[in-house]
C-alpha positions in Angstrom: 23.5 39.5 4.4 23.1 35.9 3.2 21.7 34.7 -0.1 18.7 32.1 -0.8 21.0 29.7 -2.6 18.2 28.5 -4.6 16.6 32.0 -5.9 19.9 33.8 -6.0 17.4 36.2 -3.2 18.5 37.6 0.1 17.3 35.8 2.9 14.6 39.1 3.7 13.2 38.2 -0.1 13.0 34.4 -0.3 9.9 32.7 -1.9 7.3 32.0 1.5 6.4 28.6 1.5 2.6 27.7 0.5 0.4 25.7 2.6 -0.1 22.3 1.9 -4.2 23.0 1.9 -3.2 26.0 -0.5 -0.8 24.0 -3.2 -3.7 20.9 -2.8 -6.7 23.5 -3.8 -4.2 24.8 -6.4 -3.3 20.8 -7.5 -7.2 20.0 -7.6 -8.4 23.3 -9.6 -5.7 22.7 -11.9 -6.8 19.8 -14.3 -10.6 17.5 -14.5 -7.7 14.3 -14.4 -6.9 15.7 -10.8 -10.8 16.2 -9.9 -11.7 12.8 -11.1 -8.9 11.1 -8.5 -10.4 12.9 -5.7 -13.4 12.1 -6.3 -12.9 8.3 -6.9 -10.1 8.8 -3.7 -14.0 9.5 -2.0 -15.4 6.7 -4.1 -13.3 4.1 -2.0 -13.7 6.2 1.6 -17.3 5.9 1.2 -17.3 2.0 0.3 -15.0 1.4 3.4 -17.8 3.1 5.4 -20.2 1.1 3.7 -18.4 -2.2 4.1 -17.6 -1.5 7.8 -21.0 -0.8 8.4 -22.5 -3.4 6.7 -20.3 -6.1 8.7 -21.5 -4.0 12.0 -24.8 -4.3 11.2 -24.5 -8.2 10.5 -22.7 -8.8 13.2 -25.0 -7.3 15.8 -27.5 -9.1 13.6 -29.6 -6.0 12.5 -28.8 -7.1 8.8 -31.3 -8.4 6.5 -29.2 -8.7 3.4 -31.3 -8.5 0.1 -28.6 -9.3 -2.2 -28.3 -12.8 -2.7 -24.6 -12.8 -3.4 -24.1 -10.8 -0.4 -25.9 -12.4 2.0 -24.2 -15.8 0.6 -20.6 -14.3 1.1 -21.9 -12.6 4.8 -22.4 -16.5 5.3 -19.0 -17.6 4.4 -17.1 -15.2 6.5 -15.6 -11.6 7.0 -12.9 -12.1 4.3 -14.9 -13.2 1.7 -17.4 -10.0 1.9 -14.5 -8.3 1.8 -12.3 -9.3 -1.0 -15.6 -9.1 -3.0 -16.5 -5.1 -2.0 -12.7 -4.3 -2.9 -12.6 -6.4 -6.2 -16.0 -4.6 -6.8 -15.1 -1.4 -6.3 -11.5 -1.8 -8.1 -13.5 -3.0 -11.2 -16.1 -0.3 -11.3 -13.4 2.3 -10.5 -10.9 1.6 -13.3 -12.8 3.0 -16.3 -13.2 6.1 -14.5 -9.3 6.6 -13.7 -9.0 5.5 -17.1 -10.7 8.0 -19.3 -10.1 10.4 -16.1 -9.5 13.3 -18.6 -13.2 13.0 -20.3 -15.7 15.8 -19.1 -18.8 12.5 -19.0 -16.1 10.8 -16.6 -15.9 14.0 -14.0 -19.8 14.1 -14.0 -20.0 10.2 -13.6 -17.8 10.2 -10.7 -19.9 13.2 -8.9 -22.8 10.7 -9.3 -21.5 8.3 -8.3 -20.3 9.8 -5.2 -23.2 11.4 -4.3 -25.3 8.3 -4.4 -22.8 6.7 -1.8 -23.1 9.8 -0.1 -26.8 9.0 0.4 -25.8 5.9 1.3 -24.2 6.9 4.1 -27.0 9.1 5.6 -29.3 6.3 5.3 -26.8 4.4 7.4 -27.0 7.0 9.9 -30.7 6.8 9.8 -30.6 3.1 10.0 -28.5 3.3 13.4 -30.8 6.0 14.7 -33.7 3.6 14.3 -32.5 0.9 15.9 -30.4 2.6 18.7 -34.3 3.8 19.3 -35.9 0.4 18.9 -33.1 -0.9 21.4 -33.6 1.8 24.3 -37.7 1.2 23.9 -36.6 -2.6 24.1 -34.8 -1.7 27.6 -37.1 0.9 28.8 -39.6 -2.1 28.7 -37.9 -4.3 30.5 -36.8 -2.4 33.4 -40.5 -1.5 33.3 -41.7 -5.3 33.6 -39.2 -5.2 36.2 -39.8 -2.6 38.8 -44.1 -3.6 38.0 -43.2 -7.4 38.5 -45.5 -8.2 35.2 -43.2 -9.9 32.5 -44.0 -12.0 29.3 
């Protein structure tokens, strides 16, 4: 019979290794510092949606910016939006990794998040609108089409 060299166990007994997902939940539940990451880790996922969007959206030219600074750096280029929402979002970020152990900074994070996560459906509701608007649009014109009456 062998022995587990690093439990002194036979091989029948050894320690089963954990799950990743498992030792995560475990790594989460374990502390509000480790909650707090997460939920700034979602933070940043949510702004990348939001920035990739909003350069979609401009692109395709279905963007009416109302932030003047925005709509100025939409003007100069990709880049510059860019380096501005990560900047942004580094800045408004480090206080909450920084007092990460406070109870206030947990709950701030969760409302933060949840009002990005908003965000995101009313992106979703935005592109349903318009991919409506669109197949009207097209419906339209294959109707002035096939009728021979156009504009």
């Amino acid at each position: 019979m062998s022995v587990c060299p690093s439990t002194a166990l036979p091989d029948r007994l050894a320690p089963i290794e954990t799950p990743w997902h498992v030792r995560f939940g475990a790594w989460v539940a374990e502390s509000r510092a480790h909650r707090v990451i997460c939920l700034v880790l979602g933070i940043w996922l949510l702004n990348a949606f939001d920035l990739a969007l909003t350069l979609l959206a401009h692109s395709q030219g279905v963007l009416d910016e109302e932030n003047p600074l925005a709509r100025m750096l939409l003007g100069m280029g990709t880049p510059s939006i860019v380096l501005f929402k990560i900047g942004l979002v580094l800045i408004g970020t480090h206080p909450l990794l920084r007092y990460r152990h406070a109870r206030v900074t947990e709950l701030g994070t969760l409302v933060i998040l949840v009002a990005y996560a908003l965000l995101a459906v009313h992106w979703q509701e935005c592109y349903k609108l318009y991919t409506l608007q669109m197949s009207s649009e097209i419906h339209m014109a294959e109707m002035s089409i096939i009728t021979g009456v156009g504009p």
